[in-house]
Each structure stands twice: as C-alpha cells, then as structure tokens.
C-alpha positions in Angstrom: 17.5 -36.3 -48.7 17.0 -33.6 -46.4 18.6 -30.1 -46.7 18.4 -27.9 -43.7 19.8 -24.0 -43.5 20.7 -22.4 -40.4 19.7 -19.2 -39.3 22.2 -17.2 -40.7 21.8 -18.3 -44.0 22.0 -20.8 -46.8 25.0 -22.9 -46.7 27.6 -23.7 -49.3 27.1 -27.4 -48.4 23.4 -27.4 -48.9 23.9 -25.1 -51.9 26.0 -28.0 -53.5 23.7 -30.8 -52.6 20.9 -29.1 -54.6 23.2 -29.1 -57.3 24.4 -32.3 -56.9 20.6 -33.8 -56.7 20.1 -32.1 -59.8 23.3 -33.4 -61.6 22.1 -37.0 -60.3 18.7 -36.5 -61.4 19.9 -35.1 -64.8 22.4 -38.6 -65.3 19.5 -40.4 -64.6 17.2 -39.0 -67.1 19.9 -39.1 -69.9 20.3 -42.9 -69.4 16.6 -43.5 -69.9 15.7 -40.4 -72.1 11.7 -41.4 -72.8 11.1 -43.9 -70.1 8.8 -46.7 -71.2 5.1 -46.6 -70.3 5.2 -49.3 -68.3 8.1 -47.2 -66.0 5.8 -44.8 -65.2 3.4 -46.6 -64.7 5.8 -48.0 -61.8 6.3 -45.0 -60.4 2.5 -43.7 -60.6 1.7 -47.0 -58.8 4.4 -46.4 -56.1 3.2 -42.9 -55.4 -0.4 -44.1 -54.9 1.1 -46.8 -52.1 2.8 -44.0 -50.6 0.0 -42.3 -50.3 -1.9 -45.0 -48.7 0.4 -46.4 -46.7 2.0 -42.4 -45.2 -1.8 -41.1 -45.3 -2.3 -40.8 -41.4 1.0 -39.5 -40.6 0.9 -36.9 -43.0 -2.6 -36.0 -41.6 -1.6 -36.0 -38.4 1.9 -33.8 -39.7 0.0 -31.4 -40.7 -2.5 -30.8 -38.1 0.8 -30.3 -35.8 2.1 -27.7 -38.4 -1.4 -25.7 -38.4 -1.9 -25.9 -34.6 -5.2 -27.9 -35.7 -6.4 -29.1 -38.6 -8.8 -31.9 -38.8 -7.9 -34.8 -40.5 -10.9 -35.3 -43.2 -10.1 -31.9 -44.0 -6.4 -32.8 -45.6 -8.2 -36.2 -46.9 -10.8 -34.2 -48.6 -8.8 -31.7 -49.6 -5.3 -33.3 -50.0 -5.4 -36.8 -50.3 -8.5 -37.3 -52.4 -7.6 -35.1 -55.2 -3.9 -36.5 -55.6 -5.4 -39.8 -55.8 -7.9 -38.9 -58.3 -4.7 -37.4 -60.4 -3.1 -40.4 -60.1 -5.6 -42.9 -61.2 -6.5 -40.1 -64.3 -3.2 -40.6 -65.4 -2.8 -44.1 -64.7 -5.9 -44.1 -67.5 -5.3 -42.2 -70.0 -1.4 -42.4 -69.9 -1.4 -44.9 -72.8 -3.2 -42.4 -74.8 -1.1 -39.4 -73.8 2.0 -40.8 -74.5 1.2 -41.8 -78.3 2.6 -40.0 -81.2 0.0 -38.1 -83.2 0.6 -37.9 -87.2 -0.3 -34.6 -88.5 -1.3 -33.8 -92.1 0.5 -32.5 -94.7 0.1 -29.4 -97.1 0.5 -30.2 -101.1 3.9 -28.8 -100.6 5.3 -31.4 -98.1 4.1 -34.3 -99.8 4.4 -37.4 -100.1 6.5 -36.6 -96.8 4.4 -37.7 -93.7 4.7 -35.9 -90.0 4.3 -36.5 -86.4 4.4 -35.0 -83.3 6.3 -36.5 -80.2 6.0 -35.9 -76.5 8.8 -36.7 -74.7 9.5 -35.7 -70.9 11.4 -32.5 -70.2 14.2 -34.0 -67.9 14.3 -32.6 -64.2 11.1 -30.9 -62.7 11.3 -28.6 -59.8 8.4 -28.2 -57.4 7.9 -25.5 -55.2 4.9 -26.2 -52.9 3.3 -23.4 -50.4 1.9 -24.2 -46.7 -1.8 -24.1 -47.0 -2.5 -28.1 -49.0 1.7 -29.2 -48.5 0.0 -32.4 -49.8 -2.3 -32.2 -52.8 0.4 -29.1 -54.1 2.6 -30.8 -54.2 2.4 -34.7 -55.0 -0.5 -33.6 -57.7 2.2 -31.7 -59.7 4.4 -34.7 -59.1 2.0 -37.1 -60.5 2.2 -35.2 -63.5 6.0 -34.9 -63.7 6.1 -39.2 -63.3 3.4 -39.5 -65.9 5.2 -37.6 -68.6 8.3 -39.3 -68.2 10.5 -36.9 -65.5 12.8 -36.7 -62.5 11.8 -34.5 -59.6 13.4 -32.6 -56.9 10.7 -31.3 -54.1 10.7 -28.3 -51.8 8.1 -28.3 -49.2 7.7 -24.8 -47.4 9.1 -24.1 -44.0 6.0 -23.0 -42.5 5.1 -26.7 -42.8 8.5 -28.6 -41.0 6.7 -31.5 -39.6 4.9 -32.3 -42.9 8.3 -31.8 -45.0 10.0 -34.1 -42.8 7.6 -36.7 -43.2 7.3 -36.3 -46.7 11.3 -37.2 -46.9 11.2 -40.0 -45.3 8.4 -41.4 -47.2 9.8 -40.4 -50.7 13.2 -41.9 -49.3 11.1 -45.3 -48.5 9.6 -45.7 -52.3 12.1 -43.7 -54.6 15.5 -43.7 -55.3 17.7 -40.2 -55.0 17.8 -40.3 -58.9 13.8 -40.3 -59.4 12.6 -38.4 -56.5 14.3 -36.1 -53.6 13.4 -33.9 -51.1 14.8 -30.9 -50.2 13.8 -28.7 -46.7 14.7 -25.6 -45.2 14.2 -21.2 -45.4 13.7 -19.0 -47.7 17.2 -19.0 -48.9 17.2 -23.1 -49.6 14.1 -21.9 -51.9 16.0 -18.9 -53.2 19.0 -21.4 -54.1 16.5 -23.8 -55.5 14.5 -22.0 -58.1 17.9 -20.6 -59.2 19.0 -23.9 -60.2 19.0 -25.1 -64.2 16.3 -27.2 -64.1 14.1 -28.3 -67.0 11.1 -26.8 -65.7 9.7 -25.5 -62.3 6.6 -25.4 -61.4 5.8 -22.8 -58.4 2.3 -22.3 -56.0 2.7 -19.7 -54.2 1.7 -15.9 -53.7 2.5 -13.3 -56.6 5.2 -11.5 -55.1 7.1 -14.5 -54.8 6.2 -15.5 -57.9 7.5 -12.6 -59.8 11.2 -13.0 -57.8 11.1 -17.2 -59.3 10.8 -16.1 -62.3 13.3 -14.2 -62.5 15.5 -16.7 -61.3 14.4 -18.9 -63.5 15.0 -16.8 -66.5 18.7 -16.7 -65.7 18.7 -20.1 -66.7 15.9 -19.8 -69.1 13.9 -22.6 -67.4 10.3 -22.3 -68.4 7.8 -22.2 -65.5 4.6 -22.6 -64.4 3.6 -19.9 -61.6 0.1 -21.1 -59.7 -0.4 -17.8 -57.9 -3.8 -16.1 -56.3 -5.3 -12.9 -56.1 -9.0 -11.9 -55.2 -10.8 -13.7 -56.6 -15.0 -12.7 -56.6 -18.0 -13.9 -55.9 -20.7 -12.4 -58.1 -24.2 -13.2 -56.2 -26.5 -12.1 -59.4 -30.1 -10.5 -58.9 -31.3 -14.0 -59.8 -29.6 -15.8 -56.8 -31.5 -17.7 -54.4 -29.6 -17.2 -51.5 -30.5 -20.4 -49.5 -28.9 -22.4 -52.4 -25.7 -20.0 -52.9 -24.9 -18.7 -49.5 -24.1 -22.3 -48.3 -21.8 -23.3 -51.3 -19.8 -19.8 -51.0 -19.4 -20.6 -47.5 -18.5 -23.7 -47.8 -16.1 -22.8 -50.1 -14.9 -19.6 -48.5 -14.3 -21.2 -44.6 -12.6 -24.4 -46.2 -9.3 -24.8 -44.2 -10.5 -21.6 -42.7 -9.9 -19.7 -46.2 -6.3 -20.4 -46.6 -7.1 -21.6 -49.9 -5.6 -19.7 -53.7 -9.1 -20.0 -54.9 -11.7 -19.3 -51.6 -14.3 -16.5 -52.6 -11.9 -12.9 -51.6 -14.8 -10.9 -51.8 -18.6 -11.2 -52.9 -20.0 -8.5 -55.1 -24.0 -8.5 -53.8 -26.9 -6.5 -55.4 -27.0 -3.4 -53.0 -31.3 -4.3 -52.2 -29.9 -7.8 -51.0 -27.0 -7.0 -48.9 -29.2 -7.0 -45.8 -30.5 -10.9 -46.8 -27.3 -11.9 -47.6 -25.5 -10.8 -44.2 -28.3 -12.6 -42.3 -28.1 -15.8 -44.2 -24.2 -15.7 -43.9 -24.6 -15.8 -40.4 -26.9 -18.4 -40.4 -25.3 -20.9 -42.7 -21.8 -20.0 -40.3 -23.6 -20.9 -37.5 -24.9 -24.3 -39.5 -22.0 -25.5 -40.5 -20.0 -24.7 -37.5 -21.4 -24.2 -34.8 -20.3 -23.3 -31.2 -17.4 -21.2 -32.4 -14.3 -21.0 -31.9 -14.6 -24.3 -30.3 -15.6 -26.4 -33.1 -12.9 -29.4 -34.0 -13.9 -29.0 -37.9 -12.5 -25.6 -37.8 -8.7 -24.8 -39.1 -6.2 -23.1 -36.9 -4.5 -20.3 -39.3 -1.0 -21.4 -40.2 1.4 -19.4 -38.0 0.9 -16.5 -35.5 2.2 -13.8 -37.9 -0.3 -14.9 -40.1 -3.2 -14.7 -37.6 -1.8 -11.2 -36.5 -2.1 -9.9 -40.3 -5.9 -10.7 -40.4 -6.3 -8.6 -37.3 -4.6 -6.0 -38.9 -6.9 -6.0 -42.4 -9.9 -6.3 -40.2 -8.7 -3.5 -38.1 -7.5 -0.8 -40.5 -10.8 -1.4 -42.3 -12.3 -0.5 -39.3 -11.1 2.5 -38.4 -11.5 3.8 -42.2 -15.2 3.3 -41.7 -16.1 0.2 -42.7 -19.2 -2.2 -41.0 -17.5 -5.3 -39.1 -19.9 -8.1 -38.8 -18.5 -11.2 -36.4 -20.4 -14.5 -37.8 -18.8 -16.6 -35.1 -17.2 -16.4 -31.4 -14.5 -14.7 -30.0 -10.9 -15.2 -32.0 -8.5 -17.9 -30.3 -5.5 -16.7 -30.1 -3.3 -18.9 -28.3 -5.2 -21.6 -31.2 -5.1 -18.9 -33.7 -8.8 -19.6 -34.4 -9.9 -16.7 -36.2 -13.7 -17.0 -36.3 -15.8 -15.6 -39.9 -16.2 -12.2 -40.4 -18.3 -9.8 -42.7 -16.7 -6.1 -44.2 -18.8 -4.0 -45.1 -17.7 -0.5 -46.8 -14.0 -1.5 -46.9 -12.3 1.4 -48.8 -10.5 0.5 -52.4 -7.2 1.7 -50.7 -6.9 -0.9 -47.1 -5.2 -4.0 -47.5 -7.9 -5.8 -47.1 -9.2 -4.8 -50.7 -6.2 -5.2 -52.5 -4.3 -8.2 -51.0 -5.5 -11.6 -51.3 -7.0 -12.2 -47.7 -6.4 -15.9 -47.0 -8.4 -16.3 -44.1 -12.1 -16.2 -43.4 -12.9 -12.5 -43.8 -15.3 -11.6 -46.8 -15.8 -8.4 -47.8 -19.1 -7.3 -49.2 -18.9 -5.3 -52.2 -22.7 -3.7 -52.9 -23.1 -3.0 -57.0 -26.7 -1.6 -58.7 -26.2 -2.8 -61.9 -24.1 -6.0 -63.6 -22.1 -3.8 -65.8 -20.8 -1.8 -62.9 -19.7 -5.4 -60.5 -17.9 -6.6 -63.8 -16.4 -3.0 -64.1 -15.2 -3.7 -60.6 -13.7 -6.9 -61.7 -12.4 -5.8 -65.0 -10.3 -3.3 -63.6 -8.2 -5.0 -61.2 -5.7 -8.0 -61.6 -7.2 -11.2 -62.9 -7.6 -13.3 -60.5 -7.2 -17.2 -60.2 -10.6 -17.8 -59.8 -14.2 -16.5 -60.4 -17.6 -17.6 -59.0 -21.2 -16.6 -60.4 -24.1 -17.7 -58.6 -27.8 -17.1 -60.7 -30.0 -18.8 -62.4 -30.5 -15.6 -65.5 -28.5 -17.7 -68.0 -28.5 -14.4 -69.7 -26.2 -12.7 -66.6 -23.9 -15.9 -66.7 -23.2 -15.9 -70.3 -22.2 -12.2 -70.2 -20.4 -13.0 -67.2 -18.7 -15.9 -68.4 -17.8 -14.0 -72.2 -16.8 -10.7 -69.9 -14.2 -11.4 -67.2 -10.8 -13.4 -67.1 -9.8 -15.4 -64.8 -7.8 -18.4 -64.3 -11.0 -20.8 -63.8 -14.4 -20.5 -63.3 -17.6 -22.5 -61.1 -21.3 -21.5 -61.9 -23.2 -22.0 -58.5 -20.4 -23.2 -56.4 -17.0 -22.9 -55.4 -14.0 -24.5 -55.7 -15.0 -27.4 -57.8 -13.2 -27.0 -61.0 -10.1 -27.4 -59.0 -11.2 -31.1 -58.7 -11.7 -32.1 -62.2 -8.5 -33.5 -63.8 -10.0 -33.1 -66.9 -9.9 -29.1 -66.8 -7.0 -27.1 -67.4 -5.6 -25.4 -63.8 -4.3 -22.4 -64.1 -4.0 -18.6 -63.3 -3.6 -15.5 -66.3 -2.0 -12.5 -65.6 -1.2 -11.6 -61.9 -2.7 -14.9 -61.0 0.3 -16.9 -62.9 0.9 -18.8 -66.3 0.8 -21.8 -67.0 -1.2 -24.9 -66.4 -1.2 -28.4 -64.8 -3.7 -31.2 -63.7 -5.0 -33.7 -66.4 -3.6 -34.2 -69.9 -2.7 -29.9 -69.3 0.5 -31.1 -66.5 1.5 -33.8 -68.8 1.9 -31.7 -72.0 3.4 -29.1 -69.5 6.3 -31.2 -68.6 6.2 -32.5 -72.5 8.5 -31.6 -75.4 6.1 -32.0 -78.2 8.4 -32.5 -81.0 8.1 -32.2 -84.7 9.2 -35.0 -86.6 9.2 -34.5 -90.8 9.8 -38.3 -92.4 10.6 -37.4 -96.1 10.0 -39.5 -98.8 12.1 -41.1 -101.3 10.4 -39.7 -103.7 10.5 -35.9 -102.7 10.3 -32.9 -105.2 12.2 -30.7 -103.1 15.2 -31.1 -105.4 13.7 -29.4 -107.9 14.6 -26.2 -105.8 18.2 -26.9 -105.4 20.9 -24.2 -107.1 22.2 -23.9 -108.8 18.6 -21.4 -109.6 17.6 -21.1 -113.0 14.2 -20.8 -114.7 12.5 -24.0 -113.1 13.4 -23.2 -109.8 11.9 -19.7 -110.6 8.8 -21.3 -112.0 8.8 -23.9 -108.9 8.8 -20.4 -106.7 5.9 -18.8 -108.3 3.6 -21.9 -108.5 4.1 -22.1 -104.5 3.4 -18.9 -104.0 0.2 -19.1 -105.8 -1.2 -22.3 -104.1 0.6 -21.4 -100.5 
C-alpha cells in the first residue's frame, strides 16, 4: 500500500496507516508465531518470481530515477546479489532453523539444554537511493527466512522505483506479510519511530544517529548499515597494472554512489606520479569517450551533483592539485566525469565527508605506520581495501585497522559473499546482515533448560541448614 505526504508535511492519515500496517503485520505474526520451514520457503520462492518476473521494470525505474543508469549495472549490482541471497537461504534454511543442544556443566545435570531461534515479529526496512533494489529486498530475504513480517520504505529520491516496487509486492504478498510504504522525510521520520521488532537502516551516519534514537524510544533494536571513508592502501609492493583497474572499477561503479567505493587511496609518496598516470589510463579503458559513454551513471539528483562541485572546488581553492580523468561534467545529465585530488587539506569537506561520487583523493604516506596512523585516527569506516603482494604489510594491515569489512586486492567483493558477515563498527553502524548473520539478526535465540526428574536442585531448598551449606561450598569449589 502506498503512503504518500504532501508538501507541508506528514499526515495524520498516513501516520495512522503506518500504524495500522504494523498492527496487521503484528496480528499476523501472533497467529503463526514460528512459521513452518516450508512457509518460508513459500515466501523465499515468491520473492525470487518477483524478481524475475518485475526485473526489467525495475531496471528501467531506476534508470528514470538516476537520469541514466544502465541496466546491467542494477542487474550486476542489484539483481544478482538479491538472488544470490535468496538461493543461500533457500539452502541452508533447514540448517538455520534447527535447534542446537548445548552442553551442560556438572551442576545442571542430568538437565539437558537448547537453544531456539525463532523470528522477531515485524521488521522494518529503511533502504537509501543509491542500489533501492539489492538494499532493500536483500535485507528482506533475510527477514522471510527467519520467520518475519515486513513493512518497506523505499527513499524518495527513488519515486519511480518505489512505486514499482508497490505494485509488485501488492502482486505476490498479502498486506499482512509484506507492505510498502512511500513518501518524505517525515513518512521516514514517522516510520523508524514506530514499535517495531527490529529495523534495519542503510543510510548515511547522520541519519543514522537521528533512527536510533527513534528507535530507542521504543527500545527496538537496530541494525544501522552506514558509510564513511573508507581507504585504499596501495602498499610499496603493489603492482599498479593489477590494482589500479580493480580500485577503479570499484571506485566508478554506479559512478561511486556506492557505501563501500574506495573514499580515498593512501599511495607511497615515490609512486604517486605512476599511479595518477595509470588512473587516467585505466579511466580512459574502461570508459571511454567521456561524458558520453552509456555505461556511465548519472548522479542521483541535481543537488547531489552540485555538492561534488562544491568538494572539488573548495579543495581547489585551498591549494590542492585537480586532475580531470575524463571529459567535461554533464550537467543537464549530471554526468560528473573521474577526478584526482591531490593535497586536499584535513579540514575541506572533501576529506572528512564520505564523497559518494567519483572523486579520489590521493593521500601520499612514506612509511606504513604513518598511512595506518592516518586511518587509525579517524572514524572507522565501512570498508577497507589493501592492495600488495608483502604478506608481511597485509597481515599488519589486516591485525591494525577496523573496519566494517575488508578485500585484499580488490574492491567491493566481500559485499557479495553471503557467507561473510556485512556490517559497519563504530561511525560506520552496528550490526550485521547477509548469510546466516541477517537470519540470526532477525532471530530470538532462546534458551531452553529441560530439567530432569531426577534433579538435585532440591537439595538447596530452605529451609537452609547444614547440607545446603555443604551443597554451597562444594559448588563453589568445582564452579
């Protein structure tokens, strides 16, 4: 069902509907508490023949929402991975959903124990603008496979996308399993304020800190997929021709409105020179004839667009080296074509907001203590890239830096593997989903004690006298 705002603010009307989604969702879930496997298996299925069947008009949603955005870029990017997820958990859901016994100390015997994972109820999902897709149905493949409800906001820089998604959730769910709900910043504000089970948030980390604090007021646990800037250490050892394509790659996918694109490279100072001019190379390799190349994104809206002029600019005129690694910027297209900083001060924007756009800054370093000194004193970011082959450097790397997730020469790919934990720490969010991670997420893992006829715990019942006393002190002795 689709909830819309008007200009001048949140409605009491849609206000209520949320509410009365959730209260839907919520009967729903209490009339089939732990949902067989073979339900969610039904509703897996479904989402996959969604997705097949809605693939091109979401594609082609989406491009209109971006201005232009090729369509094997959302299959690759969108559609691909949420598929993956889907068959993942298709797989292993058997195995996820089993109780696990857990052993017993001396003093619990002959008792026997287990651990249950049952679903949470009703999960919120608020997805951002940059993969409206993958961020959101991915989450929602894990809600289904543990057993939830759901209630989806889309974000209103994406309308034609959120409108398709409604209808297509409308065709394979009912109201009670899945819903939609669209509009501003104040339907989102009323959203993550309302008592769900759990919410799970991707967005940018000012945002993120104002949900949860919504959601504390209802004491709704959530899971905050943020950002930050998130580095590229080219190590001493790097070969260039092998790195330089993968960071680009990785940096210029959807024209680096991505949470974990390359922010900024760190690059031995002697190298910086090699590096620029094998940027610019591999830019002109992979797309050439700038800004007139149809595998190239559009940037999202034209207050985006006009933000990356401003970083670029203020760098600029604080001193800083701008190196253009394509043609002229598109404005009417909001094409913003690659560029290189060079000697961006610590202070501009630039090096202290996540970019989300294809600008990389080049930060020079002498030594590999001093570019994990740069890292280690900023916020920890969602993501971290080493490129080298002195296993040495990586391990020191690796054991010396946090970050949310990490790829050794490349970018990007952990992302994809359902198998690893995805996740931010720190200013990057809390939290984790995708894999066996989004089910327990959206889990209750309870504790279940089956005691024995035959228990001893008696023994310790008042009223206290000397055996009880005697019962104390043994237990103390052999914990």
């Amino acid at each position: 069902m689709t909830i819309e705002a008007s200009n001048s603010g949140l409605t009491a009307t849609a206000e209520a509907r949320i509410l009365e989604l959730l209260r839907r969702q919520k009967a729903g879930w209490r009339a089939q508490i732990n949902p067989a496997l073979e339900i969610r298996l039904d509703r897996l299925a479904r989402l996959d023949s969604m997705l097949t069947i809605w693939q091109d008009r979401f594609a082609s949603a989406i491009s209109q929402d971006f201005g232009h955005r090729p369509a094997i870029v959302t299959e690759l990017t969108d559609v691909v991975p949420v598929r993956a997820a889907i068959r993942h958990a298709r797989r292993h859901l058997k195995e996820w959903m089993r109780a696990r016994r857990v052993a017993l100390g001396w003093t619990g015997k002959p008792a026997s124990a287990i651990v249950m994972r049952q679903p949470l109820g009703v999960v919120g999902i608020v997805a951002p603008w940059n993969y409206p897709l993958n961020l959101m149905l991915s989450p929602l493949a894990g809600a289904l496979a543990a057993g939830n409800r759901a209630i989806l906001k889309p974000s209103e820089l994406t309308p034609a996308f959120a409108e398709a998604l409604d209808a297509a959730v409308r065709e394979f769910f009912a109201e009670d399993e899945v819903a939609v709900v669209t509009g501003g910043p104040e339907v989102a504000t009323a959203f993550t304020a309302a008592p769900f089970d759990h919410l799970i948030f991707t967005g940018s980390t000012a945002v993120g800190r104002k949900v949860a604090e919504a959601a504390a007021k209802n004491l709704t646990p959530v899971t905050l997929e943020l950002g930050g800037k998130s580095p590229a250490i080219l190590d001493s050892s790097a070969d260039f021709g092998q790195a330089v394509p993968r960071l680009i790659w990785g940096k210029l996918l959807n024209s680096g409105q991505t949470c974990v694109a390359p922010d900024y490279a760190l690059v031995p100072r002697e190298k910086v020179a090699d590096f620029v001019a094998t940027v610019k190379a591999e830019v002109a390799r992979q797309y050439p004839g700038l800004p007139d190349n149809p595998d190239y994104t559009s940037i999202i809206s034209p207050r985006h667009f006009e933000r990356l002029v401003g970083l670029v600019e203020e760098a600029r005129a604080g001193g800083a080296e701008i190196i253009d690694c394509g043609g002229a910027r598109d404005v009417e297209r909001r094409l913003f074509s690659p560029v290189l900083v060079i000697g961006a001060g610590d202070e501009t924007a630039l090096m202290r907001e996540e970019i989300f756009g294809p600008i990389l800054p080049v930060v020079p370093y002498d030594t590999l203590d001093e570019a994990l000194d740069y890292i280690n004193t900023r916020d920890r970011p969602l993501a971290l890239y080493w490129f080298g082959t002195d296993m040495a450097h990586r391990d020191r790397v690796l054991s010396g830096t946090i970050a949310g997730g990490v790829t050794v020469n490349d970018t990007i790919l952990h992302l994809s593997q359902d198998d690893l934990p995805f996740g931010g720490v720190g200013a990057s969010g809390y939290g984790s989903y995708h894999g066996e991670a989004g089910f327990l997420a959206l889990s209750k893992e309870k504790p279940v004690l089956k005691q024995s006829k035959w228990s001893g715990v008696k023994l310790l019942y008042p009223p206290y006298g000397g055996l009880a006393k005697g019962m104390l002190k043994l237990l103390g002795r052999m914990g």
